[in-house]
ZAMARGU-4260 file (C-alpha; in steps of 0.2 Angstrom, whole numbers, plus 5000, padded with zeros to 4 digits):
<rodrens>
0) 4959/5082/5089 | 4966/5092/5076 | 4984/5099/5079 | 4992/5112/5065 | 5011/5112/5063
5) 5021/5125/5068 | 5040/5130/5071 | 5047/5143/5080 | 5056/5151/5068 | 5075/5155/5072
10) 5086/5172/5069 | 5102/5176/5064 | 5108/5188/5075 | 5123/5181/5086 | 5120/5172/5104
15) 5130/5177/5119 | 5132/5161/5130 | 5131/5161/5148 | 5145/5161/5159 | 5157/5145/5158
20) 5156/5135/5171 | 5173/5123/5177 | 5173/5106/5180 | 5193/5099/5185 | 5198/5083/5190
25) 5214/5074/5191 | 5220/5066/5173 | 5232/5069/5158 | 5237/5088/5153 | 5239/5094/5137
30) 5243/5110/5128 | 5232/5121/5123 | 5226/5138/5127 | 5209/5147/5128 | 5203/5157/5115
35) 5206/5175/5115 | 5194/5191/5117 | 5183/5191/5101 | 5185/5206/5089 | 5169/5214/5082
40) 5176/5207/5065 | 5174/5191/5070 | 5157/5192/5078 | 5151/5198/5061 | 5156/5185/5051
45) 5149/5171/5065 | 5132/5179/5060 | 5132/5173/5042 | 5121/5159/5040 | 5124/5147/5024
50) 5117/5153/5010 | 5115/5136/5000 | 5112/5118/5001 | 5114/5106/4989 | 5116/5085/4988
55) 5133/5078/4987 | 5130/5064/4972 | 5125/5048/4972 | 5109/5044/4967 | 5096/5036/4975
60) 5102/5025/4986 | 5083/5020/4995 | 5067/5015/4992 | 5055/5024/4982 | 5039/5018/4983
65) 5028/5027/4973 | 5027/5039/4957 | 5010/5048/4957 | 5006/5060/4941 | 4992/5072/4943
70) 4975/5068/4936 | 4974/5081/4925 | 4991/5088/4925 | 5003/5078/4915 | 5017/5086/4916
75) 5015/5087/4936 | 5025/5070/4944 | 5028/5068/4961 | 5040/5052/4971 | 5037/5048/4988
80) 5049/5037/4997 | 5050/5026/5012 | 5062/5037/5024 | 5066/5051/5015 | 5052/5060/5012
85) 5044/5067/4994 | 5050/5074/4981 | 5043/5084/4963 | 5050/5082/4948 | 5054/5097/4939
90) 5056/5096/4919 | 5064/5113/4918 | 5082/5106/4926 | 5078/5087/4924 | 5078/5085/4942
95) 5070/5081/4958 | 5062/5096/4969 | 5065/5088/4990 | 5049/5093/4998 | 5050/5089/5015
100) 5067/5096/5022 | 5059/5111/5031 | 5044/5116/5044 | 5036/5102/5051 | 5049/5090/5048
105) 5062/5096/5064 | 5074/5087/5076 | 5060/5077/5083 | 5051/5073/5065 | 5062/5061/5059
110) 5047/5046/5056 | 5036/5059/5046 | 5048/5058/5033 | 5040/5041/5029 | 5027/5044/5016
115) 5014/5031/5015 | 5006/5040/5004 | 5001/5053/4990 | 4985/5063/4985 | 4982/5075/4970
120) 4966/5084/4969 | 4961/5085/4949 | 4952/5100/4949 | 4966/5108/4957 | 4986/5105/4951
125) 4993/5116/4966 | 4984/5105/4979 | 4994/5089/4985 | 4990/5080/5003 | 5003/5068/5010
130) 5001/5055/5023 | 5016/5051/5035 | 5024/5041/5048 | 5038/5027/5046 | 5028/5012/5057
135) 5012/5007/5064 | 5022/4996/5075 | 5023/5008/5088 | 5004/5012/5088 | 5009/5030/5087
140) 4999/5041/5076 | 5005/5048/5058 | 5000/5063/5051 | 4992/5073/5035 | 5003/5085/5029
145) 4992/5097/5014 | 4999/5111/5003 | 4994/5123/4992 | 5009/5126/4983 | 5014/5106/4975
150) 5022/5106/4993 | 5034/5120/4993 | 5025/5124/5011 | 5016/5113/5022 | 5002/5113/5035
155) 5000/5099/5047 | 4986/5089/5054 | 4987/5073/5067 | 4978/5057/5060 | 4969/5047/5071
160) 4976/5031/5067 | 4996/5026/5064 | 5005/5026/5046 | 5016/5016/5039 | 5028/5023/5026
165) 5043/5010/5031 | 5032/4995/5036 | 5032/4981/5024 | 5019/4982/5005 | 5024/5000/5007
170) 5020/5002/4989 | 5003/4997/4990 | 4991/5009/4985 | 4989/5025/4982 | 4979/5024/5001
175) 4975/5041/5002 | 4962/5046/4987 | 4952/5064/4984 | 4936/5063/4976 | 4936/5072/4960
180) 4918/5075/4960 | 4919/5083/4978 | 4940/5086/4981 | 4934/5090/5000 | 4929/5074/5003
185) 4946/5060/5005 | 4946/5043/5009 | 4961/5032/5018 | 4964/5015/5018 | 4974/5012/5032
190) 4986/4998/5038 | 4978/4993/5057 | 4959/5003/5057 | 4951/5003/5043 | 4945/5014/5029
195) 4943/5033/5035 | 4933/5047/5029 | 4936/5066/5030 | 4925/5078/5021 | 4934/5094/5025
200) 4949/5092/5017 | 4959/5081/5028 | 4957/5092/5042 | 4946/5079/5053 | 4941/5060/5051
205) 4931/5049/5056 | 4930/5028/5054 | 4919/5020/5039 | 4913/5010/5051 | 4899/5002/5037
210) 4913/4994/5029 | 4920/4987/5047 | 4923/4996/5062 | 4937/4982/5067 | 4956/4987/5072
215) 4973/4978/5072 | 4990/4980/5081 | 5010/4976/5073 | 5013/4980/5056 | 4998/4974/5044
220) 4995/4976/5028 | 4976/4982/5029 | 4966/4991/5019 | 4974/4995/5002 | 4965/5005/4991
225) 4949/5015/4987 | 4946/5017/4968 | 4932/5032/4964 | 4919/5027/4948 | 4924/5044/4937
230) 4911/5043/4924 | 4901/5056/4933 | 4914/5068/4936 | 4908/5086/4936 | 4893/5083/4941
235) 4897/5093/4959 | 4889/5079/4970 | 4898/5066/4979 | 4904/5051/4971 | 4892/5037/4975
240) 4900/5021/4968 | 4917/5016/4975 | 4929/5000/4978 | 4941/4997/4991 | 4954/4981/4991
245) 4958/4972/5007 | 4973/4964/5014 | 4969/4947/5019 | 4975/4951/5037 | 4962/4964/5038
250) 4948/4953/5030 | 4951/4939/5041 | 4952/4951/5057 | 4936/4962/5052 | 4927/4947/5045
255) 4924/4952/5029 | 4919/4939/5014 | 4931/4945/5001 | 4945/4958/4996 | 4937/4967/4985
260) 4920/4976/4992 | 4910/4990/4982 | 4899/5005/4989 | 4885/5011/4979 | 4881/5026/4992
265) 4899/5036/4998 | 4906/5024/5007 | 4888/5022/5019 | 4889/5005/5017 | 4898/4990/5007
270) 4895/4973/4999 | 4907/4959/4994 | 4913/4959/4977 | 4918/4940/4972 | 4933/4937/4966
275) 4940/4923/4955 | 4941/4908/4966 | 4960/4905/4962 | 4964/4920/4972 | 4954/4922/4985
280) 4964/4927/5000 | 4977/4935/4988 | 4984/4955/4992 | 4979/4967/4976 | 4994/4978/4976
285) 4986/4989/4963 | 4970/4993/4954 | 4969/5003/4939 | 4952/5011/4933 | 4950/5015/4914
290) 4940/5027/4904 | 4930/5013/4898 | 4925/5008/4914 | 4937/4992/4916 | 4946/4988/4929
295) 4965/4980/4929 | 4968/4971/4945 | 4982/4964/4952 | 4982/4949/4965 | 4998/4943/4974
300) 4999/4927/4986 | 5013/4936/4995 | 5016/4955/5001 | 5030/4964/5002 | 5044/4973/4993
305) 5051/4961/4982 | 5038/4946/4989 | 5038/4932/4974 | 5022/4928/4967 | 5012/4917/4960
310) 5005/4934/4954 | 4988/4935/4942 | 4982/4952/4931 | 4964/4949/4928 | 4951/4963/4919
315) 4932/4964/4925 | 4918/4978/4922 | 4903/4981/4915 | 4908/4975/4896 | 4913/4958/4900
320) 4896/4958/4912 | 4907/4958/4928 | 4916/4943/4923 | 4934/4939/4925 | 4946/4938/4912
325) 4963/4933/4917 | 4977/4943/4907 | 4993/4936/4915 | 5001/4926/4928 | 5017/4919/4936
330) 5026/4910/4946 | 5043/4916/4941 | 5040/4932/4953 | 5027/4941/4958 | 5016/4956/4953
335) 5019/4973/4961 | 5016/4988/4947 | 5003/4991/4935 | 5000/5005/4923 | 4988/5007/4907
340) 4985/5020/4894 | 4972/5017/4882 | 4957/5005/4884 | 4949/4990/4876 | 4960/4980/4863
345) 4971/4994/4859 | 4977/4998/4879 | 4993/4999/4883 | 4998/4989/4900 | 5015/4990/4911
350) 5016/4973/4924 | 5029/4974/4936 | 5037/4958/4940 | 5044/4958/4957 | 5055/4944/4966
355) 5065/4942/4952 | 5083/4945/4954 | 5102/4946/4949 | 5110/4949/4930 | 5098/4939/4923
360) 5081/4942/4931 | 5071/4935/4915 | 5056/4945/4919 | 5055/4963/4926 | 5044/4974/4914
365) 5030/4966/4905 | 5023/4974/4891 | 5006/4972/4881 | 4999/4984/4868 | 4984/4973/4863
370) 4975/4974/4881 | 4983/4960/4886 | 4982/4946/4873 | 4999/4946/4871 | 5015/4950/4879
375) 5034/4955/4878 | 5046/4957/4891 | 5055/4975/4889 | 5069/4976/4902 | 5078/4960/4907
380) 5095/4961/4898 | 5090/4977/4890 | 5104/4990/4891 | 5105/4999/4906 | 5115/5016/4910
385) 5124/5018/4925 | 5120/5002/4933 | 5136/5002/4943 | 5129/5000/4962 | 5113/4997/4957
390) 5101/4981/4952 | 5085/4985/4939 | 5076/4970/4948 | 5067/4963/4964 | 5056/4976/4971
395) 5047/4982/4955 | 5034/4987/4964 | 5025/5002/4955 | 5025/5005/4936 | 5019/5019/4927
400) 5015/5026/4910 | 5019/5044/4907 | 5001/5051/4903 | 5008/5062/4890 | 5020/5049/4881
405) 5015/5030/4883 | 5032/5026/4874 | 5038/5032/4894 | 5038/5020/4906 | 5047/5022/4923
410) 5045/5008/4939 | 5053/5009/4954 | 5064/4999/4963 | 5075/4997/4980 | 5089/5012/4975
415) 5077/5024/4966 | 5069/5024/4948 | 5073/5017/4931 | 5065/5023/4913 | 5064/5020/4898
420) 5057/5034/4884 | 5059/5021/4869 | 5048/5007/4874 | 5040/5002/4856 | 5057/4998/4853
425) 5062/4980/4850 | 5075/4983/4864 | 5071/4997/4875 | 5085/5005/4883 | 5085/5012/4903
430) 5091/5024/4911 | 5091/5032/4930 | 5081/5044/4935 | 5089/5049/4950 | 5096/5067/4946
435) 5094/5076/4965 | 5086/5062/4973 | 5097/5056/4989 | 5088/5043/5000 | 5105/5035/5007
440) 5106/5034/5027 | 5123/5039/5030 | 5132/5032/5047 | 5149/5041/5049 | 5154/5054/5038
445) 5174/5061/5042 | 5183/5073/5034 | 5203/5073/5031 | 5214/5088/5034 | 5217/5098/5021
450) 5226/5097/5003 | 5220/5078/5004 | 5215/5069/4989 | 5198/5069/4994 | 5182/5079/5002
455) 5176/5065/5013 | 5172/5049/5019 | 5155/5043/5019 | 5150/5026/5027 | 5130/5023/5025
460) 5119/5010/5028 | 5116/4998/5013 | 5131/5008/5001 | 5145/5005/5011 | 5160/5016/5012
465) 5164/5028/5000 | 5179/5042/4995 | 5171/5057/4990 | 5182/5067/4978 | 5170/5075/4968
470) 5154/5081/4976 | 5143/5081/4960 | 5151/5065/4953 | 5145/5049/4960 | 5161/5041/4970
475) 5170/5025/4963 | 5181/5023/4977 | 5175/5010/4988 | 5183/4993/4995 | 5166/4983/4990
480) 5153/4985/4976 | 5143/4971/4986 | 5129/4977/4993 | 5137/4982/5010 | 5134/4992/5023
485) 5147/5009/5030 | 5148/5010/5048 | 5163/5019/5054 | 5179/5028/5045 | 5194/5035/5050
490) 5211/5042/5041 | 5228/5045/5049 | 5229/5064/5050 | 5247/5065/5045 | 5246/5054/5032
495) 5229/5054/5027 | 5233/5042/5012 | 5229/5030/5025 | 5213/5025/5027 | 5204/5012/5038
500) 5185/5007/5039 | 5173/4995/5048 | 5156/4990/5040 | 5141/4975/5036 | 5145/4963/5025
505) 5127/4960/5019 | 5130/4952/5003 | 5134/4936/5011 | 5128/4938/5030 | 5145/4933/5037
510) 5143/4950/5051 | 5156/4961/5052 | 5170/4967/5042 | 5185/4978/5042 | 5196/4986/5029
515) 5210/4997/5023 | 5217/5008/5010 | 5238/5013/5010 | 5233/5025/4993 | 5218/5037/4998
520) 5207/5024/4992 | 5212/5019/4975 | 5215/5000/4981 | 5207/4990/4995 | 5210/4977/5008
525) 5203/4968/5019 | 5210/4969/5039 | 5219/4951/5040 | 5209/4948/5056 | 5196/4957/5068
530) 5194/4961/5085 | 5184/4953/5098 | 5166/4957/5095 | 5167/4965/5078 | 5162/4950/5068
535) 5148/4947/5078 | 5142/4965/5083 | 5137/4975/5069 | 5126/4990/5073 | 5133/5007/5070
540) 5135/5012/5088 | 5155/5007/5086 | 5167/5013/5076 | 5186/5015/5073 | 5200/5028/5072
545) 5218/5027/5065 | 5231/5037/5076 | 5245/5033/5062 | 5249/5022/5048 | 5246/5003/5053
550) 5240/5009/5070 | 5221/5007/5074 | 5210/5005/5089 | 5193/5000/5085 | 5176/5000/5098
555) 5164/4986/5091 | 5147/4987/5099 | 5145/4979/5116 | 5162/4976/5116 | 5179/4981/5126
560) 5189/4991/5113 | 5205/4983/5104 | 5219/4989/5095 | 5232/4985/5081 | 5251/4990/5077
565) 5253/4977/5061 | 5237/4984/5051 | 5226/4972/5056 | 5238/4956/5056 | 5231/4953/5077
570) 5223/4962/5089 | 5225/4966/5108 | 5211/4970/5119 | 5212/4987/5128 | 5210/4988/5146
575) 5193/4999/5145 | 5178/4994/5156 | 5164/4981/5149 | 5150/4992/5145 | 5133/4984/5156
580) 5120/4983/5144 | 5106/4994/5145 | 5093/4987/5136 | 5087/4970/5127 | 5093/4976/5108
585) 5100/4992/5113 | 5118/4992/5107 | 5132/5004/5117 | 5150/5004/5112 | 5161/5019/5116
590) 5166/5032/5104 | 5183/5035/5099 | 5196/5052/5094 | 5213/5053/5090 | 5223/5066/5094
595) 5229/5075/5079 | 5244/5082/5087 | 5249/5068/5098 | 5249/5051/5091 | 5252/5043/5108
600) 5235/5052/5115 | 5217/5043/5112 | 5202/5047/5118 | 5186/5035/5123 | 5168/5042/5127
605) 5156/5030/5136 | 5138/5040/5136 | 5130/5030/5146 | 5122/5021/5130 | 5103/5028/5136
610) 5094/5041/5145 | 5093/5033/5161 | 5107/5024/5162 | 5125/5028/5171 | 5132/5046/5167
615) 5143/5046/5155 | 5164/5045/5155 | 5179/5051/5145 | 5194/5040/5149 | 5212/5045/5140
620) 5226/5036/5132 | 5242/5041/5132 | 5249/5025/5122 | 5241/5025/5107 | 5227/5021/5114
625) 5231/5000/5122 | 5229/5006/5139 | 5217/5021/5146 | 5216/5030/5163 | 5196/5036/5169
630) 5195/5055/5166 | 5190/5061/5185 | 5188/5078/5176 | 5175/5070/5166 | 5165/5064/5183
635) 5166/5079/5191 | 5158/5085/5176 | 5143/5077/5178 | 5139/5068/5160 | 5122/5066/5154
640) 5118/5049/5153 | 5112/5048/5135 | 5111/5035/5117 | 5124/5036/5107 | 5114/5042/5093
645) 5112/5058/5102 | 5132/5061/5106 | 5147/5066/5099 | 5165/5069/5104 | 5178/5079/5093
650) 5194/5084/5095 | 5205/5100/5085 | 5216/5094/5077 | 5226/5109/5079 | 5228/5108/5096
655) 5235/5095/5108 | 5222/5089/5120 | 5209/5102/5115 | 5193/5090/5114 | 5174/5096/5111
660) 5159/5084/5117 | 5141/5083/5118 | 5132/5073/5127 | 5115/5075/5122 | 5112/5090/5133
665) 5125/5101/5132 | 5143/5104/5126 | 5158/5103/5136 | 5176/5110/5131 | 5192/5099/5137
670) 5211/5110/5133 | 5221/5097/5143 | 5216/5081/5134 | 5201/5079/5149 | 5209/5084/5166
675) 5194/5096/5165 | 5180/5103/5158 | 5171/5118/5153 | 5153/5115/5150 | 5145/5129/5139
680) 5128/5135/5147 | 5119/5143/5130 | 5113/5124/5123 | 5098/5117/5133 | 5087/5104/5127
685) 5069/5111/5120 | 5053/5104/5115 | 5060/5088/5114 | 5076/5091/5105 | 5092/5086/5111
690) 5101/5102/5120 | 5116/5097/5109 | 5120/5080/5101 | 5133/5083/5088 | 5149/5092/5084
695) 5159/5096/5070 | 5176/5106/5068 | 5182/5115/5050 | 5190/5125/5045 | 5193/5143/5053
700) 5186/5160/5046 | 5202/5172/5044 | 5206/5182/5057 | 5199/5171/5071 | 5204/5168/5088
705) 5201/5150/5088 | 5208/5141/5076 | 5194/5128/5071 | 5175/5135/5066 | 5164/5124/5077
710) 5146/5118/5075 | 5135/5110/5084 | 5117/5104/5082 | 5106/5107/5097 | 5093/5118/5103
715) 5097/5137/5111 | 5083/5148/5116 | 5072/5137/5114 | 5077/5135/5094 | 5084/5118/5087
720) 5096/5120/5073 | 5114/5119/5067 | 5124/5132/5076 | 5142/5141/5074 | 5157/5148/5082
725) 5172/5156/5077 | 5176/5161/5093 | 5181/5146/5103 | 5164/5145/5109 | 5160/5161/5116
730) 5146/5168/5105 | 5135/5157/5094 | 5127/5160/5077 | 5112/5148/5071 | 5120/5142/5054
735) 5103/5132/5046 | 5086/5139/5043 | 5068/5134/5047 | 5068/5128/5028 | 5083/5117/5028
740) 5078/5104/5046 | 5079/5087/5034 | 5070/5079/5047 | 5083/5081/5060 | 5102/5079/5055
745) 5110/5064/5063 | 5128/5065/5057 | 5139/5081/5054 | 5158/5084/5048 | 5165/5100/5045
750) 5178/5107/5028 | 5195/5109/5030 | 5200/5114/5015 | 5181/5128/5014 | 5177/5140/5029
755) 5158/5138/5032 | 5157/5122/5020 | 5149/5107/5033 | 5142/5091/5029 | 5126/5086/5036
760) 5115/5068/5036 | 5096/5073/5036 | 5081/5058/5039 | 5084/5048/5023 | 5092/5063/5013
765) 5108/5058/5011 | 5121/5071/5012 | 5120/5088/5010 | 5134/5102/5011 | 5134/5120/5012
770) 5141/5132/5001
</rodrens>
């Protein structure tokens, strides 16, 4: 069945909640007041949505598994990646165009921004179709996204069969190819079912069941590629002859003979096409097509991003009477990417080497310019610009040859894309090519109060942690340039200098690690020792805050909470409740805040750690957090039981006591450090989008009644979005657009130093801010 994609589109006009309903309870007090009668000035300026979004810098940061230049276009490139979506170069700024942050990729869209795959139509350059979803594993379908406009809008279409975008040999291909004689007609080469066929443009399919009608479940590799015969192209009839490579877990499963089978009739039917007896029952990564007719075909014992070889390039067709002709081979690494300009003995060929690693990788880029007779390595040890955090080997999966320049070569790799535009040169030097391409996953991302040396901290998955004191500079200040992971942050807000962090040690695999800075990040240490569980437990449902200098309480995952008051030196377990698990693999932890005003108060939010587990609790501290007392206000409040991913708890820190929470639902407002709560009517969950599942407080608008701007990602009137106050809550303004969703937002923080200037984590995106 066919589905087309449509959001509801928002407005800008501001929200009046519902009447606020009380929850009390017995607990600690605090002081703070509620907010004060709105003027109309304020109203006015609480309808003012953000009016730009740009990336803060780094630079990659993910996976991009495939460069795809138009057919007929080339000046025309396009980058799809495994979690952040696609993106188009654009030559005019020397930078890369995101294509996927708006309709049709929503709270509840997060897995389409896995492309699998991309498609060009040659008789048409503004035509692209993309094929989407992170995982087959699931069994749920992907989708076809089509535009008109080299993706500036998209339509939508479900496919009958799952995609996977993040599964592993997620730079096979391309999968998803358009007939140039009949650009109606596509082909897909999917990972569980089969080759499909649609001949209305990707609207429908249908199986091609003469080539096998057999299915598979988990994460195969499948069917890899369909390659058109273009030497009648213009003939406006379908093109007859085509060859599609096969996995050797769909072979085996579909019993098929061989893994490379030919058509002679559209894809009706198929016959085996031998392949060289040394590597039968090989992968075939990629197959290139020449003018002349040859084919360049790349076999791989292993599959896989970075998967070692041996690896063979052999050439067959019709001039060497369908014979064989091995080019290349290794055992060193394997082959992923394969490009050629030219043909015959003048042909210009790009080999990939994959599986080799480290400073000095021997083989990454091979180059022949004599159709493979001979060959020369052009990367290993070459100089390479701005390598700091990143590696130019291991998943060297996809090579390409700029159609328009064969002295530019590009591959990509497991942070983004390297070039080189000099690649005659005896020593061809590299370069990024990155500018506006953010696929980092950030974690926790906090903001210190203002006049602070710096914008933010980010912790992300596979970066670490990072100070950010130039958002258009890539950040230096970090406590690791291993290859770590970021998964919690916190600075002491009156002395911000101070700063303390918890994250992956995935260099070496030793677990968990924690660290500190006394000098806004300029220098680093590691905590002397760790908590109970921290080690051991390293899934980003934890974290850590500090409520002054050498004082920290940090909530590992599935573990009781502990705390320091000698930096890290030892640490005491609080006397906070052992979470129950709630599933097999489903981490919970509790989430802490500091009291900005109050050193002594800390707060702990259990959410429940699912849907349907236990509702959730606030307990408060009134000791820096080493012992807590259950907030009864926080029972009588009824707490969504919800995933941690889906909640958030805040509090101003110009206010004692005056906490903000989320719990996936709704949003609750606490002014005496929890005795009770105010639960806020306006946010309801809609279309499967959380009612409200974060919370970020900024810096307030002059003039306002409330002295913190709040915003909150949820869904009211039915709309999912990122909303606004400046009134303490009593009227709401959405602050996003349909056209800036990133595939939902998972982590927010909000400017102190810039009214209206937030920070928000999109599906793969990395981080972008307003204003």
């Amino acid at each position: 069945m066919k589905m087309k994609g449509r959001i509801h589109r928002g407005f800008w006009a501001t929200v009046a909640v519902l009447p606020l309903v009380s929850c009390s309870g017995g607990g600690s007090s605090g002081t703070a007041g509620s907010a004060p009668h709105v003027s109309a000035q304020t109203i006015a300026a609480a309808a003012v949505p953000a009016t730009s979004w740009t990336s803060v810098k780094w630079g990659g940061g993910g996976y991009v598994t495939g460069l795809i230049y138009h057919p007929t276009n080339a000046s025309l490139l396009y980058a799809r990646t495994d979690v952040g979506g696609a993106y188009r170069w654009d030559p005019t700024t020397s930078s890369w165009i995101p294509l996927t942050d708006g309709p049709g990729f929503g709270a509840t869209e997060s897995r389409y921004h896995g492309v699998e795959s991309l498609a060009l139509d040659p008789t048409n350059d503004q035509l692209v179709y993309m094929a989407t979803g992170d995982t087959t594993y699931w069994g749920n379908n992907g989708r076809i996204y089509i535009s008109s406009d080299r993706g500036n809008t998209w339509s939508w279409y479900t496919l009958p069969f799952p995609v996977g975008g993040n599964d592993n040999g997620r730079a096979v291909g391309e999968r998803l190819a358009v007939d140039p004689n009949n650009p109606s007609t596509l082909f897909y080469a999917s990972r569980t079912a089969g080759l499909w066929k649609s001949s209305d443009s990707g609207h429908t399919w249908y199986q091609v069941t003469g080539l096998s009608s057999a299915t598979m479940t988990g994460t195969p590799i499948g069917v890899e590629q369909v390659i058109f015969d273009t030497s009648s192209v213009g003939s406006g009839q379908p093109t007859w002859i085509m060859w599609a490579s096969i996995a050797p877990d769909y072979a085996n499963a579909a019993g098929l003979t061989s893994t490379l089978y030919k058509s002679f009739n559209g894809g009706a039917t198929w016959a085996p096409v031998p392949v060289p007896a040394g590597v039968s029952g090989y992968y075939i990564p990629h197959i290139v097509r020449t003018g002349d007719g040859m084919f360049y075909v790349l076999f791989n014992q292993n599959a896989g991003q970075g998967a070692g070889g041996p690896g063979y390039l052999y050439r067959f067709g019709a001039s060497d009477n369908n014979t064989w002709t091995l080019l290349s081979s290794s055992t060193v690494g394997g082959y992923g990417g394969l490009s050629v300009s030219g043909v015959g003995s003048s042909a210009r060929i790009a080999l990939g080497v994959t599986g080799t690693w480290g400073d000095n990788p021997g083989q990454v880029t091979q180059l022949s310019d004599d159709g493979g007779i001979t060959w020369r390595e052009i990367e290993a040890n070459m100089t390479h610009t701005g390598t700091t955090g990143n590696s130019y080997s291991g998943w060297n999966e996809d090579t390409v040859i700029d159609p328009a320049n064969r002295d530019h070569i590009m591959h990509i790799y497991g942070g983004g894309i390297w070039e080189t535009t000099n690649a005659s040169s005896a020593t061809p030097t590299w370069n990024l090519k990155l500018n506006n391409l953010e696929e980092t996953a950030t974690l926790s991302v906090v903001t210190p109060p203002a006049g602070a040396p710096y914008k933010l901290i980010n912790s992300a998955g596979d970066i670490g942690t990072w100070v950010i004191t130039d958002l258009s500079t890539k950040p230096v200040l970090g406590p690791t340039t291993n290859w770590s992971s970021g998964n919690s942050a916190d600075m002491a807000w009156s002395d911000p200098l101070y700063i303390v962090g918890a994250g992956v040690a995935n260099w070496s695999g030793a677990g968990g690690f924690g660290f500190w800075s006394g000098d806004g990040g300029n220098t680093w240490a590691n905590f002397a020792t760790l908590p109970a569980g921290a080690q051991a437990n390293t899934a980003n449902t934890g974290n850590l805050v500090a409520t002054s200098r050498n004082n920290v309480v940090w909530a590992p995952p599935n573990t009781v909470p502990s705390y320091t008051t000698d930096n890290g030196a030892t640490w005491t377990s609080t006397n906070l409740p052992t979470l129950a698990v709630v599933g097999q693999g489903w981490p919970r932890g509790y989430r802490l805040a500091a009291d900005r005003q109050n050193s002594n108060k800390v707060y702990a939010y259990d959410s429940g750690g699912a849907s349907w587990a236990s509702p959730g609790r606030v307990y408060v501290s009134t000791d820096g957090g080493h012992t807590f007392t259950l907030s009864q206000g926080s029972v009588s409040a009824n707490l969504a039981p919800n995933d941690w991913a889906d909640t958030s708890m805040v509090v101003n820190p110009n206010a004692e006591g005056d906490i903000w929470l989320a719990d996936g639902n709704s949003v609750y407002h606490s002014v005496n450090s929890g005795a009770t709560w105010t639960k806020l009517n306006g946010f309801a969950s809609a279309n499967g989008a959380p009612g409200a599942s974060l919370i970020a407080l900024g810096k307030a608008v002059d003039g306002s009644s409330y002295s913190a701007a709040i915003y909150v990602v949820g869904a009211m009137n039915g709309v999912w979005g990122v909303y606004r106050s400046d009134d303490g809550g009593v009227t709401w303004s959405r602050f996003n657009d349909d056209a800036h969703q990133f595939g939902g937002i998972h982590h927010i923080a909000a400017d102190w130093n810039t009214y209206g200037r937030i920070y928000v984590n999109g599906e793969g995106r990395g981080l972008i801010f307003t204003n």
